[in-house]
Each structure stands twice: as C-alpha cells, then as structure tokens.
mmCIF file of the N, C-alpha and C atoms, coordinates in Angstrom:
data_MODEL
# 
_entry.id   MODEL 
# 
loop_
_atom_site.group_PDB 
_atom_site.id 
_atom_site.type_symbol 
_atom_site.label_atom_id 
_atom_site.label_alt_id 
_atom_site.label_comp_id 
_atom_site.label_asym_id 
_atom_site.label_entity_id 
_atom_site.label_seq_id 
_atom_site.pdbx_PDB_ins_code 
_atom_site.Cartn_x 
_atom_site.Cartn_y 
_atom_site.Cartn_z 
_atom_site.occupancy 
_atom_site.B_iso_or_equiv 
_atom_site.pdbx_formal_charge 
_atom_site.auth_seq_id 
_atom_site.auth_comp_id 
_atom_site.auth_asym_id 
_atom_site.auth_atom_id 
_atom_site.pdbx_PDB_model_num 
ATOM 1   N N  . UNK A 1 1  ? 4.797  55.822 149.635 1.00 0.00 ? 1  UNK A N  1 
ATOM 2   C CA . UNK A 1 1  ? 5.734  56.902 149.433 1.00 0.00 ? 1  UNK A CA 1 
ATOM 3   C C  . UNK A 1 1  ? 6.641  56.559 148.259 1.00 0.00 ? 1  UNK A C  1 
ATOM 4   N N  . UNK A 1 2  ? 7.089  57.473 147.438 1.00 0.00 ? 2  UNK A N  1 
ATOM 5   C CA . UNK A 1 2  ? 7.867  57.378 146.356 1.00 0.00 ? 2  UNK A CA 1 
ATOM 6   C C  . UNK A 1 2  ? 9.160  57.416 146.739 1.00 0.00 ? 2  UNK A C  1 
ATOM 7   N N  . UNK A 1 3  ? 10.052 56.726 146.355 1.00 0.00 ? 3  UNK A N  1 
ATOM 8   C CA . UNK A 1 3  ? 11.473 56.656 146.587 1.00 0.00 ? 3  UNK A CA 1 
ATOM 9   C C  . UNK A 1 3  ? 12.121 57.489 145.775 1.00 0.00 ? 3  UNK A C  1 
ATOM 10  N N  . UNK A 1 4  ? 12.912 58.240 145.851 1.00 0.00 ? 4  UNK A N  1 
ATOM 11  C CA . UNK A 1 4  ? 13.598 58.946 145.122 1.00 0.00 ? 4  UNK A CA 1 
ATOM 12  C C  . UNK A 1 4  ? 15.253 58.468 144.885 1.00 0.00 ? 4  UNK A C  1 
ATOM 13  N N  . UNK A 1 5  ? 15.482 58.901 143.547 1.00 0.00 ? 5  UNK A N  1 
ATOM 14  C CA . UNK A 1 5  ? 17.172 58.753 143.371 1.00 0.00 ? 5  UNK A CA 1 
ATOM 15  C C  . UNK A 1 5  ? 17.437 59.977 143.514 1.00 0.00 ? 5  UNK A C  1 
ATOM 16  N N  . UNK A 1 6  ? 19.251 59.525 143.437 1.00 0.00 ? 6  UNK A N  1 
ATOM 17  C CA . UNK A 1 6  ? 19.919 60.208 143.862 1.00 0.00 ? 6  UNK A CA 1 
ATOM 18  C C  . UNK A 1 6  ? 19.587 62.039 143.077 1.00 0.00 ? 6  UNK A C  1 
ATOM 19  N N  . UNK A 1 7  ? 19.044 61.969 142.244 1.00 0.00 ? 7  UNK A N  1 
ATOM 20  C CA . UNK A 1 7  ? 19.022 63.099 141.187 1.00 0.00 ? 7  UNK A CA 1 
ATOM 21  C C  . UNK A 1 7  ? 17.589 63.669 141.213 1.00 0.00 ? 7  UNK A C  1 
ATOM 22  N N  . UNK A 1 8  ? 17.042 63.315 142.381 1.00 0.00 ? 8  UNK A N  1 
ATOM 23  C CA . UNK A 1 8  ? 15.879 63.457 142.689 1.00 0.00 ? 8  UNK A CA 1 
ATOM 24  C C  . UNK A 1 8  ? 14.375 62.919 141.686 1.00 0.00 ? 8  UNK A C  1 
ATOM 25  N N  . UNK A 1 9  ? 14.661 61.810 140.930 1.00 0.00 ? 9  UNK A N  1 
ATOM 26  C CA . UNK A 1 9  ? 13.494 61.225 140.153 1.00 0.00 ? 9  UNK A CA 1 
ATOM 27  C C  . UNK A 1 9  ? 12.846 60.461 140.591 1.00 0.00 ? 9  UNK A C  1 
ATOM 28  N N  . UNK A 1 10 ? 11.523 60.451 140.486 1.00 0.00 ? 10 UNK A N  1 
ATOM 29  C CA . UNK A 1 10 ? 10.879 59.430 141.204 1.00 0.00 ? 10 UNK A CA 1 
ATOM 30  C C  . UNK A 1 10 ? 10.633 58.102 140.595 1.00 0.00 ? 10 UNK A C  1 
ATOM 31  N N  . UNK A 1 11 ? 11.301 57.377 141.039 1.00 0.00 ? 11 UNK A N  1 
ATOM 32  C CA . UNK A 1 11 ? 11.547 56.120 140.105 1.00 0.00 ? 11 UNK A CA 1 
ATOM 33  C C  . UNK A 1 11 ? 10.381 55.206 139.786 1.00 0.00 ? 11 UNK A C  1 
ATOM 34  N N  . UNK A 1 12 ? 8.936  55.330 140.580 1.00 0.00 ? 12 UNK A N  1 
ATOM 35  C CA . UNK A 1 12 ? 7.845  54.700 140.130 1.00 0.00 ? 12 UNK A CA 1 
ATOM 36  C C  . UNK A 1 12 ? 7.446  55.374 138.683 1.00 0.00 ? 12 UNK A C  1 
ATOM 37  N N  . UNK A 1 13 ? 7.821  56.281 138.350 1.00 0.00 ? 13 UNK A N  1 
ATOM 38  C CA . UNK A 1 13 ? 7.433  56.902 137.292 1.00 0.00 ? 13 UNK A CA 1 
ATOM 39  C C  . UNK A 1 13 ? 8.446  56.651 136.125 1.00 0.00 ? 13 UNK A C  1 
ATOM 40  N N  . UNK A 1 14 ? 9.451  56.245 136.282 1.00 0.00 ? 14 UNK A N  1 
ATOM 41  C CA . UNK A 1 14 ? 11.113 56.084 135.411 1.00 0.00 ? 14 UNK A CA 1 
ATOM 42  C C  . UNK A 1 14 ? 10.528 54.613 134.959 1.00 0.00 ? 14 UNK A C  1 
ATOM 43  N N  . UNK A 1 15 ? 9.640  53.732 136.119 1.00 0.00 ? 15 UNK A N  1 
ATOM 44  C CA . UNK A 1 15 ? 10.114 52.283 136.241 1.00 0.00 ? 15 UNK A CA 1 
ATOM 45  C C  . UNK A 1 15 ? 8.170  52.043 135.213 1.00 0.00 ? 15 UNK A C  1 
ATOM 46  N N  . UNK A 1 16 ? 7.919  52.953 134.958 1.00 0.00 ? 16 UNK A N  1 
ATOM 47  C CA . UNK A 1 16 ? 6.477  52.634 134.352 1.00 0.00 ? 16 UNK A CA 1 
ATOM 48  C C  . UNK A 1 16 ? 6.948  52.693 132.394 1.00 0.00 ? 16 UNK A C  1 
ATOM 49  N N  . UNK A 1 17 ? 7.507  53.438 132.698 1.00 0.00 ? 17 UNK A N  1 
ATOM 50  C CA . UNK A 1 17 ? 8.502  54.103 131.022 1.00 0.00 ? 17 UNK A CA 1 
ATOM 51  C C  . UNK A 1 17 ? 9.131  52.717 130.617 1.00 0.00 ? 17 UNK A C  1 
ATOM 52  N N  . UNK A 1 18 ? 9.684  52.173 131.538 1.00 0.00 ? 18 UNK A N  1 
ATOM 53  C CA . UNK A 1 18 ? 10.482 50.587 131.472 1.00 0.00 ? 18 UNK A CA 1 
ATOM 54  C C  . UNK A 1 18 ? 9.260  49.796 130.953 1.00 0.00 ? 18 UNK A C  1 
ATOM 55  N N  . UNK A 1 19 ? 8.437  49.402 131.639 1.00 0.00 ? 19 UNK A N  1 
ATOM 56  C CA . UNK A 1 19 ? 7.433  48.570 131.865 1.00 0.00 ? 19 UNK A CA 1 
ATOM 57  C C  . UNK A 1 19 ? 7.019  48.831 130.607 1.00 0.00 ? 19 UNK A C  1 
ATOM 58  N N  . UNK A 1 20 ? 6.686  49.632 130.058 1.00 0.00 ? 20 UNK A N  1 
ATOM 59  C CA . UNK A 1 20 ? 6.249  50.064 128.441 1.00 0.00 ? 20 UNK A CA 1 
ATOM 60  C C  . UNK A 1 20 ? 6.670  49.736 127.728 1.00 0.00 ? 20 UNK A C  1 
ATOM 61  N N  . UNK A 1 21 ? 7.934  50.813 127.941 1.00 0.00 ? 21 UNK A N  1 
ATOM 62  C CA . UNK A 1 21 ? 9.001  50.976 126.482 1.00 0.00 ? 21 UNK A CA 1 
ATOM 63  C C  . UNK A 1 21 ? 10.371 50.684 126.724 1.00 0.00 ? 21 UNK A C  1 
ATOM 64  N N  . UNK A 1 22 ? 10.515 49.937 127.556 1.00 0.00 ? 22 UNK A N  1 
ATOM 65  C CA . UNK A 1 22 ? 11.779 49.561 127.816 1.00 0.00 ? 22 UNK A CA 1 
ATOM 66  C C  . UNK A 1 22 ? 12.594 48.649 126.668 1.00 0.00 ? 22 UNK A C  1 
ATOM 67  N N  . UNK A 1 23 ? 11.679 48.483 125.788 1.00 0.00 ? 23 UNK A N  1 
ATOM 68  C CA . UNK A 1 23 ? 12.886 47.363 124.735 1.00 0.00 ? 23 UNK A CA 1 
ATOM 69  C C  . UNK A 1 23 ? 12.911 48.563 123.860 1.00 0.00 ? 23 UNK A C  1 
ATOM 70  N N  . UNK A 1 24 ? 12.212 49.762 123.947 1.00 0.00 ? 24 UNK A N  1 
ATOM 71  C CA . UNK A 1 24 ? 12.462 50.925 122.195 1.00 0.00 ? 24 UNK A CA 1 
ATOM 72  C C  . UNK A 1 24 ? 13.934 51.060 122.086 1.00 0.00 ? 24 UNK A C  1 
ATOM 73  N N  . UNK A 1 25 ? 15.025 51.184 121.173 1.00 0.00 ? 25 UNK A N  1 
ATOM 74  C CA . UNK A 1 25 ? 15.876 51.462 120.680 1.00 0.00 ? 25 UNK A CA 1 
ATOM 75  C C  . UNK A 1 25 ? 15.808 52.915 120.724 1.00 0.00 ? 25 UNK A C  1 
ATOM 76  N N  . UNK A 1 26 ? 17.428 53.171 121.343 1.00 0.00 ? 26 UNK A N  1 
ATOM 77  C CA . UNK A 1 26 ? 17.838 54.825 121.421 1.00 0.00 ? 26 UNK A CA 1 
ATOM 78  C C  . UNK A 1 26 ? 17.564 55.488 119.830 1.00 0.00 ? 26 UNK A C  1 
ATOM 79  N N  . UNK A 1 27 ? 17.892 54.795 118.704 1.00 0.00 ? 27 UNK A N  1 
ATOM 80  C CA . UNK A 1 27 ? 18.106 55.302 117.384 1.00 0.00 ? 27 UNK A CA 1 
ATOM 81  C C  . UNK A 1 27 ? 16.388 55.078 117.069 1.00 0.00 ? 27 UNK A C  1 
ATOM 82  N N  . UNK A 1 28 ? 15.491 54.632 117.604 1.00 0.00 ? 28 UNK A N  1 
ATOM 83  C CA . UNK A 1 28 ? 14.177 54.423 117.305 1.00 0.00 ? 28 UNK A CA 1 
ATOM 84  C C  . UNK A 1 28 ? 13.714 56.008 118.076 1.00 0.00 ? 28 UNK A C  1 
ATOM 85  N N  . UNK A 1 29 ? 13.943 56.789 119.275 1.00 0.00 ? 29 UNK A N  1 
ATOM 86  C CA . UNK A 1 29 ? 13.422 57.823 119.626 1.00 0.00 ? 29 UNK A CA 1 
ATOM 87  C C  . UNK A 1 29 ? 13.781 59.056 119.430 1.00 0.00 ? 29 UNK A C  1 
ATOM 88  N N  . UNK A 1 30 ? 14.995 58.607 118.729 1.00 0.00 ? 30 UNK A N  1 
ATOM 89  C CA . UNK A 1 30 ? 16.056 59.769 117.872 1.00 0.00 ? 30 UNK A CA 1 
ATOM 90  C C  . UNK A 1 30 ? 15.563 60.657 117.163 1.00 0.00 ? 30 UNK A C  1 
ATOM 91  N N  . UNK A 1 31 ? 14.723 59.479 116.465 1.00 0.00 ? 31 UNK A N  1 
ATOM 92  C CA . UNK A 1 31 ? 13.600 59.814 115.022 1.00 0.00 ? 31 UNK A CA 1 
ATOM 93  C C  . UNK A 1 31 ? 12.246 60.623 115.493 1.00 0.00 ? 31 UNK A C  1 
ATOM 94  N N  . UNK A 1 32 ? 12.548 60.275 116.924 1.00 0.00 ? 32 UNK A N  1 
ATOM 95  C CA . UNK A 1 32 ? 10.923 61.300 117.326 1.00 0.00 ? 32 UNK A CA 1 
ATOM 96  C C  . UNK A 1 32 ? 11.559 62.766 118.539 1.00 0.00 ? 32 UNK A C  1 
ATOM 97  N N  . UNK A 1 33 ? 12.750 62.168 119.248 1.00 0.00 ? 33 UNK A N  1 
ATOM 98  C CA . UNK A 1 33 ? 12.641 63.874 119.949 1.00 0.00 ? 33 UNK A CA 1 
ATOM 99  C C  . UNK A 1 33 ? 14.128 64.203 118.987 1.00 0.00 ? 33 UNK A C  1 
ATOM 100 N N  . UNK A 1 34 ? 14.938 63.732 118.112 1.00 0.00 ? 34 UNK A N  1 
ATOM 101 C CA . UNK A 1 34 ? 16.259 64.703 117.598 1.00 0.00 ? 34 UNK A CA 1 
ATOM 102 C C  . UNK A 1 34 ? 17.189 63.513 117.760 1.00 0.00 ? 34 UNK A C  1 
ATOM 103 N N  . UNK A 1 35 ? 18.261 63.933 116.712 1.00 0.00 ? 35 UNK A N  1 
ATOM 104 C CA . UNK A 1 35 ? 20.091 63.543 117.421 1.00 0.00 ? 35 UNK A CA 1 
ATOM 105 C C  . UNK A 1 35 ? 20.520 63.288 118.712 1.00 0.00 ? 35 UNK A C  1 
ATOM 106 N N  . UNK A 1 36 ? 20.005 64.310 119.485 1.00 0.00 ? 36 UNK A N  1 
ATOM 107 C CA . UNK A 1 36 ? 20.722 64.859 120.579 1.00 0.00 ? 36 UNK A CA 1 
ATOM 108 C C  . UNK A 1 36 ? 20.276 63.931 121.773 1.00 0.00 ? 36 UNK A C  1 
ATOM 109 N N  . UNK A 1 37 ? 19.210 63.227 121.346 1.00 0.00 ? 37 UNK A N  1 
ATOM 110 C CA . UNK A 1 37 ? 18.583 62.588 122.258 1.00 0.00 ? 37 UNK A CA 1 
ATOM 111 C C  . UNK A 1 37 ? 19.400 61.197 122.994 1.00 0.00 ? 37 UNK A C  1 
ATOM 112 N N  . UNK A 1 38 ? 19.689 60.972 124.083 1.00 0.00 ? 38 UNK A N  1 
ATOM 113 C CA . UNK A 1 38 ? 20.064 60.403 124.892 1.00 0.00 ? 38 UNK A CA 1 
ATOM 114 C C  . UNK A 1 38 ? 21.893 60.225 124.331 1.00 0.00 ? 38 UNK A C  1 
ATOM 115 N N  . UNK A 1 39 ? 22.214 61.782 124.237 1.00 0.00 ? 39 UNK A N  1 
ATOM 116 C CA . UNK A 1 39 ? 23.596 61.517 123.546 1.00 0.00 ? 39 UNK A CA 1 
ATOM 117 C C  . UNK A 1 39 ? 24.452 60.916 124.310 1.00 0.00 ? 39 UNK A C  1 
ATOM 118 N N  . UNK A 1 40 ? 25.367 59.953 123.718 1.00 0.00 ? 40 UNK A N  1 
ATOM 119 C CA . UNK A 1 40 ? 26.881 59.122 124.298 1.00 0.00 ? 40 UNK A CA 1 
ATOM 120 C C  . UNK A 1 40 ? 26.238 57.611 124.151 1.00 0.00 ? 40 UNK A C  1 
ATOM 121 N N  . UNK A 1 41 ? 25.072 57.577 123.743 1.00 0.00 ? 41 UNK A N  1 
ATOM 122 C CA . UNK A 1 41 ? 24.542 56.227 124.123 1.00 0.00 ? 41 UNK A CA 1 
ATOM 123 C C  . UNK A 1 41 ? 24.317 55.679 122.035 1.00 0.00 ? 41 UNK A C  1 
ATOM 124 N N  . UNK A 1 42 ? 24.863 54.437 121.943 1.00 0.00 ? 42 UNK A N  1 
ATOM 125 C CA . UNK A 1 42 ? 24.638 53.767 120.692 1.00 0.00 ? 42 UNK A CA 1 
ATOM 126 C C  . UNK A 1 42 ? 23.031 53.691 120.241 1.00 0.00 ? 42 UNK A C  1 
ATOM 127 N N  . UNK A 1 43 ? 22.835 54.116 119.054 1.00 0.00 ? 43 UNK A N  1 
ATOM 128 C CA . UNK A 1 43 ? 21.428 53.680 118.477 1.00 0.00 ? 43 UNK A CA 1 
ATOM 129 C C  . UNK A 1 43 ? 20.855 52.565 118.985 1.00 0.00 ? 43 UNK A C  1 
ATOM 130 N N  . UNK A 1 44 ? 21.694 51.313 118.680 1.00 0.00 ? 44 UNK A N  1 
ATOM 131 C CA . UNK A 1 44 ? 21.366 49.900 119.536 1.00 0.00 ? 44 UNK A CA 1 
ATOM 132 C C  . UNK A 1 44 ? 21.024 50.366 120.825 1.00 0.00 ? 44 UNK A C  1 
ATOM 133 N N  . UNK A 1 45 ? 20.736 50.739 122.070 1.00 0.00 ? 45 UNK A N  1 
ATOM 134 C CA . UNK A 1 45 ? 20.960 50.597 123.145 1.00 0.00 ? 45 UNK A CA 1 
ATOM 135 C C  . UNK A 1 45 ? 19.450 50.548 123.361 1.00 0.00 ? 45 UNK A C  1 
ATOM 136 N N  . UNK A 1 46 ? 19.248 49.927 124.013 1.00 0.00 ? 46 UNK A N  1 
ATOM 137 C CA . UNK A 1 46 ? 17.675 49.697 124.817 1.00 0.00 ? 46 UNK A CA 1 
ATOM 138 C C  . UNK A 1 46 ? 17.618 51.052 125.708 1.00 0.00 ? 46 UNK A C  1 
ATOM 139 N N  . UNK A 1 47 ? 16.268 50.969 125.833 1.00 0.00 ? 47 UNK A N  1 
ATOM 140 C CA . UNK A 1 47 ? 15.880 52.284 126.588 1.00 0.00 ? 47 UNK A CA 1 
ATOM 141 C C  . UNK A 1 47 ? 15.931 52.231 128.234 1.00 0.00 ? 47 UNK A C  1 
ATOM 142 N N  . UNK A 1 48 ? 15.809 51.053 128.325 1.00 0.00 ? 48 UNK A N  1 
ATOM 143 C CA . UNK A 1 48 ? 15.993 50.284 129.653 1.00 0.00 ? 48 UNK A CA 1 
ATOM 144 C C  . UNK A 1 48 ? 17.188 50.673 130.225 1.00 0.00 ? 48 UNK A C  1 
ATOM 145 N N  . UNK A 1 49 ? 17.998 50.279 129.247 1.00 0.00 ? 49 UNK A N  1 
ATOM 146 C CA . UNK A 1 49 ? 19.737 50.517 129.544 1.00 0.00 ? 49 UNK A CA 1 
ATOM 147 C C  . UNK A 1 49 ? 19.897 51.801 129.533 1.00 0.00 ? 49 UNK A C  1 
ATOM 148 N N  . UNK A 1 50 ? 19.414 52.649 129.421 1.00 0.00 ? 50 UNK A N  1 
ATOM 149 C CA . UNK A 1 50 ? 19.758 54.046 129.429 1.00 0.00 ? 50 UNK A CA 1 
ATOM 150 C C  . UNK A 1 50 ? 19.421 54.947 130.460 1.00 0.00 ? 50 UNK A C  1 
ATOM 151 N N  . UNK A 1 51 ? 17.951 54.442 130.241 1.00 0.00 ? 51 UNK A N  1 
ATOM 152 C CA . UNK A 1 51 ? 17.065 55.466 131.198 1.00 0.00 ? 51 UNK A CA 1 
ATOM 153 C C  . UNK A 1 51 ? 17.451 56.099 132.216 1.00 0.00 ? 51 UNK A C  1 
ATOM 154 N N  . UNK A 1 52 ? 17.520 55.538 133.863 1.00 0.00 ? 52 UNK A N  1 
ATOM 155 C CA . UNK A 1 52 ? 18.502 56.049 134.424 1.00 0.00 ? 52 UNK A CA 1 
ATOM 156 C C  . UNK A 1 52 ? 19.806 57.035 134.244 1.00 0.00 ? 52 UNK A C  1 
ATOM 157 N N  . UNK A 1 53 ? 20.260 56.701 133.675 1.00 0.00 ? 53 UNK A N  1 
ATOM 158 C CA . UNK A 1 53 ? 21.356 58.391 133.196 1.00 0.00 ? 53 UNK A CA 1 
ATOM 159 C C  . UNK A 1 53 ? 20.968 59.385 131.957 1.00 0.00 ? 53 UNK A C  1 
ATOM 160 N N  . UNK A 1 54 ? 19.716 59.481 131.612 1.00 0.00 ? 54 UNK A N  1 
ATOM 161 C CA . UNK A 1 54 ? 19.045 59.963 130.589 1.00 0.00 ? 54 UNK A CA 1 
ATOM 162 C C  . UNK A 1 54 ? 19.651 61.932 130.974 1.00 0.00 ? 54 UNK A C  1 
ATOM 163 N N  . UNK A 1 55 ? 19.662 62.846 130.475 1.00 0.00 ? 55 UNK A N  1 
ATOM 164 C CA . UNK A 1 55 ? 20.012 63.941 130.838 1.00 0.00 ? 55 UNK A CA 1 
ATOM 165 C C  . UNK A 1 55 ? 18.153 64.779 131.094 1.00 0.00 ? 55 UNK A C  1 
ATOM 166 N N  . UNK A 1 56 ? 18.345 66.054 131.914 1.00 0.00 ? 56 UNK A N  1 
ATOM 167 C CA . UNK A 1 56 ? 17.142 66.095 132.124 1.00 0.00 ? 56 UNK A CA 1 
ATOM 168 C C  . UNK A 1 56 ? 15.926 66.617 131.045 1.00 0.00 ? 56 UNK A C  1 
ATOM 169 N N  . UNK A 1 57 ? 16.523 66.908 129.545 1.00 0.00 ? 57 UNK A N  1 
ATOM 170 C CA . UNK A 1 57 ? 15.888 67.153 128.634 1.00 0.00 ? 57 UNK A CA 1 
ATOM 171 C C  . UNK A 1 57 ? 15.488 65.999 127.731 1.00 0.00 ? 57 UNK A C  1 
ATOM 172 N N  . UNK A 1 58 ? 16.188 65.160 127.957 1.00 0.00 ? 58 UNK A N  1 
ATOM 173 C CA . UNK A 1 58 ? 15.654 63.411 127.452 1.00 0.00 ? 58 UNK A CA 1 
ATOM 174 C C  . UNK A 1 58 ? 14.527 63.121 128.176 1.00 0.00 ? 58 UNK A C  1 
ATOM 175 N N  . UNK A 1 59 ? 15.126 63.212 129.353 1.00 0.00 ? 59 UNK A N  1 
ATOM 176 C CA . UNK A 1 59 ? 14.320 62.804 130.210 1.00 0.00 ? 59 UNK A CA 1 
ATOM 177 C C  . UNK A 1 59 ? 12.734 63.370 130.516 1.00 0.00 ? 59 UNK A C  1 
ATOM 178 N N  . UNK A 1 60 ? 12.762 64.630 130.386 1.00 0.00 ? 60 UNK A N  1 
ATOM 179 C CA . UNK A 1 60 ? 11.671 65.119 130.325 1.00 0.00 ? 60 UNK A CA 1 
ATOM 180 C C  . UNK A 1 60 ? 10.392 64.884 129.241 1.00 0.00 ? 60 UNK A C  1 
ATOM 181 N N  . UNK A 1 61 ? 11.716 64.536 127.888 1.00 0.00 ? 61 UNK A N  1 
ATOM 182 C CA . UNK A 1 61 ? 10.621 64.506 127.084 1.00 0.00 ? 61 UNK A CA 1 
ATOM 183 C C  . UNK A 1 61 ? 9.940  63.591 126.912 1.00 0.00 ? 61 UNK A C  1 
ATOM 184 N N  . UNK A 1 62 ? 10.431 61.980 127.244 1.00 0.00 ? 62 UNK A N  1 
ATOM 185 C CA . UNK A 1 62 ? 10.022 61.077 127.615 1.00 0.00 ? 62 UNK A CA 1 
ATOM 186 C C  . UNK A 1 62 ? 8.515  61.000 128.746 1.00 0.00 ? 62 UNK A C  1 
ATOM 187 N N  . UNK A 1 63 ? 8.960  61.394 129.555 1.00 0.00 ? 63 UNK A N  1 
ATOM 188 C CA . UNK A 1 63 ? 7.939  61.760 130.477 1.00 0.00 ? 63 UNK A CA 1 
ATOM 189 C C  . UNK A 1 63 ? 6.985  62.886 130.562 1.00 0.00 ? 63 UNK A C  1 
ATOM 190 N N  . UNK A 1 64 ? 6.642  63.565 129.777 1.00 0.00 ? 64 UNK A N  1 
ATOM 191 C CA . UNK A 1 64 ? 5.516  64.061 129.203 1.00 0.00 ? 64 UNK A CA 1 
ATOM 192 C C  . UNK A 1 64 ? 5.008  63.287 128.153 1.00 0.00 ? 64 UNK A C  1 
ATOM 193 N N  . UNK A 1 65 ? 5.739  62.591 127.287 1.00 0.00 ? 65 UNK A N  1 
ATOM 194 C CA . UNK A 1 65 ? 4.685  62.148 126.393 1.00 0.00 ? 65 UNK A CA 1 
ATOM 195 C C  . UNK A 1 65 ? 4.183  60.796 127.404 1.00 0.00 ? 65 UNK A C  1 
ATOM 196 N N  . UNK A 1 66 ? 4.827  60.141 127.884 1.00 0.00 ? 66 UNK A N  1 
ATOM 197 C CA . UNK A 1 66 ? 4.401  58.971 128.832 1.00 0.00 ? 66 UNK A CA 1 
ATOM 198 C C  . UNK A 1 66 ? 3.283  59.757 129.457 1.00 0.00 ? 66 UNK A C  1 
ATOM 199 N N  . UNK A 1 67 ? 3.244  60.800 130.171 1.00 0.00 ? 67 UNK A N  1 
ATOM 200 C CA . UNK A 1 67 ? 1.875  60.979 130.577 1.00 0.00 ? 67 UNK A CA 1 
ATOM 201 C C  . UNK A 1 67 ? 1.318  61.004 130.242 1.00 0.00 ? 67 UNK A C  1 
ATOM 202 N N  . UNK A 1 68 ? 0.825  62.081 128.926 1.00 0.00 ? 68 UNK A N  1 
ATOM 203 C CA . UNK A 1 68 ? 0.262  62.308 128.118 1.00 0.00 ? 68 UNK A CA 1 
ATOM 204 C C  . UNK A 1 68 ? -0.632 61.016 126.706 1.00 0.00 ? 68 UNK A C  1 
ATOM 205 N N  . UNK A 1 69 ? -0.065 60.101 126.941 1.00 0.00 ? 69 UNK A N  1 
ATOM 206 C CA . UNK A 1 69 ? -0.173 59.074 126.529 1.00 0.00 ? 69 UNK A CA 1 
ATOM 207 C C  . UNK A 1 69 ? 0.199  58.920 125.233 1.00 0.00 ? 69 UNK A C  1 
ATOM 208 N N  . UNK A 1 70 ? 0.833  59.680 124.862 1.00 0.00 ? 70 UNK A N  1 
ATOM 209 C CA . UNK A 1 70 ? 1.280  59.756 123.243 1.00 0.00 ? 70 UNK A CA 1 
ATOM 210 C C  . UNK A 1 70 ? 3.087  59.284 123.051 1.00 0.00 ? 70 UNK A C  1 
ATOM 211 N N  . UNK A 1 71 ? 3.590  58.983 124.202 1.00 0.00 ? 71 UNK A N  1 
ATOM 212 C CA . UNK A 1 71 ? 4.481  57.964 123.564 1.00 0.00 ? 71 UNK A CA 1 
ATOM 213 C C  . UNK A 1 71 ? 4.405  56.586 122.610 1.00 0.00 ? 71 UNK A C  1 
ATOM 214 N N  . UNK A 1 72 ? 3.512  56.312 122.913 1.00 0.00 ? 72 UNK A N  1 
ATOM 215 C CA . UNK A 1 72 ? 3.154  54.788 122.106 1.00 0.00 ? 72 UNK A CA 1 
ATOM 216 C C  . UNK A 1 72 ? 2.911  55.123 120.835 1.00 0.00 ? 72 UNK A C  1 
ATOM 217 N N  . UNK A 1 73 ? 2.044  55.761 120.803 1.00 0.00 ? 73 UNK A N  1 
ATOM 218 C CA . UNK A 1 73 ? 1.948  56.634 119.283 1.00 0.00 ? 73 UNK A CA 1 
ATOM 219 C C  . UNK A 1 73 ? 2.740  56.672 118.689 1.00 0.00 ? 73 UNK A C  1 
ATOM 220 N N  . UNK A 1 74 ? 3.800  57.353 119.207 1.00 0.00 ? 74 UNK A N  1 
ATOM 221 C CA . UNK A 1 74 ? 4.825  58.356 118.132 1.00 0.00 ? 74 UNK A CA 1 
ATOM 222 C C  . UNK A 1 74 ? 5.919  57.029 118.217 1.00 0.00 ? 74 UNK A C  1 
ATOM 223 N N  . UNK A 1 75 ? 6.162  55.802 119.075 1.00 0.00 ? 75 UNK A N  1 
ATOM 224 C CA . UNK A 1 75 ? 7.037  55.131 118.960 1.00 0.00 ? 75 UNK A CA 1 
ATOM 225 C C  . UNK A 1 75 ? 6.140  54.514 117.715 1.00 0.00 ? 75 UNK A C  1 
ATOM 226 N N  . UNK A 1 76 ? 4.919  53.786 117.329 1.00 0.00 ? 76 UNK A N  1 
ATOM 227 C CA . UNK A 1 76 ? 4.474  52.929 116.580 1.00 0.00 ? 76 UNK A CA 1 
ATOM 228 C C  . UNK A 1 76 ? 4.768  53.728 115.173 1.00 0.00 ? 76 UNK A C  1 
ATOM 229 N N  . UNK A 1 77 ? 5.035  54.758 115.247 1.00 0.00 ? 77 UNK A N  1 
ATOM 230 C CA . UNK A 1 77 ? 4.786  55.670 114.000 1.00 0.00 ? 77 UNK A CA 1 
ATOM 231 C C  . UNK A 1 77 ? 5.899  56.132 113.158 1.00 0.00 ? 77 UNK A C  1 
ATOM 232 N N  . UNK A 1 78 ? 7.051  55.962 114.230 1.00 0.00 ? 78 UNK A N  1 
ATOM 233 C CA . UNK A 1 78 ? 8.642  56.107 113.600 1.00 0.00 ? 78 UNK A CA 1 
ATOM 234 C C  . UNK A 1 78 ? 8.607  54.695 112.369 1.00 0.00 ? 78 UNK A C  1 
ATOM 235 N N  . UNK A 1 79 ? 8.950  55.463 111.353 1.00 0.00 ? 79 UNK A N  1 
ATOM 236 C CA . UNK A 1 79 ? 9.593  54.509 109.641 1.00 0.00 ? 79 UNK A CA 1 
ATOM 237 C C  . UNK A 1 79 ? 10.456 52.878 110.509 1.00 0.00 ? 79 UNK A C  1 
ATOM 238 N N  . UNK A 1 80 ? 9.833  51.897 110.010 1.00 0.00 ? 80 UNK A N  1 
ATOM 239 C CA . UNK A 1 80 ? 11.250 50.443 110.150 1.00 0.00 ? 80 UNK A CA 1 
ATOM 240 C C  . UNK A 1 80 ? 12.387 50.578 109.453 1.00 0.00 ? 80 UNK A C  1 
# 
C-alpha cells in the first residue's frame, strides 16, 4: 500500500524523482519548465531539498516527465 502525505502525494513516486534526480539544481530545471518553477526556493537548492513543498504545477511537471521517461533527457540537455 502507498502511504500518502499530508497533501495527498504518494510518496513512493516523490521518493523515485529523489532516487534519480535528487542532486538536479532548482536553477538547472528552471531552464527546462520556466522562472516560476519551484518559486521561493534559491537556484542552488537541490531538488531533494525541495521536493516535498514543490507547488502542484512543479510538481506535476516533474512527474509526468519522470514517467514518461524524458526527465533525464531534458535534465542532460539544459546548457552548463
């Protein structure tokens, strides 16, 4: 059974995004969903550190491309 938080996410699925991409830089996914993306949080900030309070349009977008399997992609593909 999946555990849920408080905000109703199922955290085996939050905690697979970690397992991945948990070291990507907020200012590294900026460059792939917008500005707006995981706003209040520093470019520096690990994704790890964020995730959990992500808003639900961060959040979503994250987790479609994680399904979809094209997060890795588009993280390898953002400019150094």
């Amino acid at each position: 059974m999946k555990e849920h938080g408080l905000d109703g996410r199922h955290r085996d699925k939050d905690g697979e995004i970690i397992k991945k991409h948990g070291n990507t830089l907020i200012g590294t996914l900026r460059h792939i969903y917008g500005k707006s993306f995981a706003a209040g949080y520093p470019d520096t900030t690990k994704l790890s550190e964020a995730l959990q309070q992500l808003n639900e349009t961060s959040l979503s977008q994250l987790r479609r491309d994680h399904q979809t399997g094209h997060l890795g992609h588009k993280i390898d593909h953002v400019p150094k």
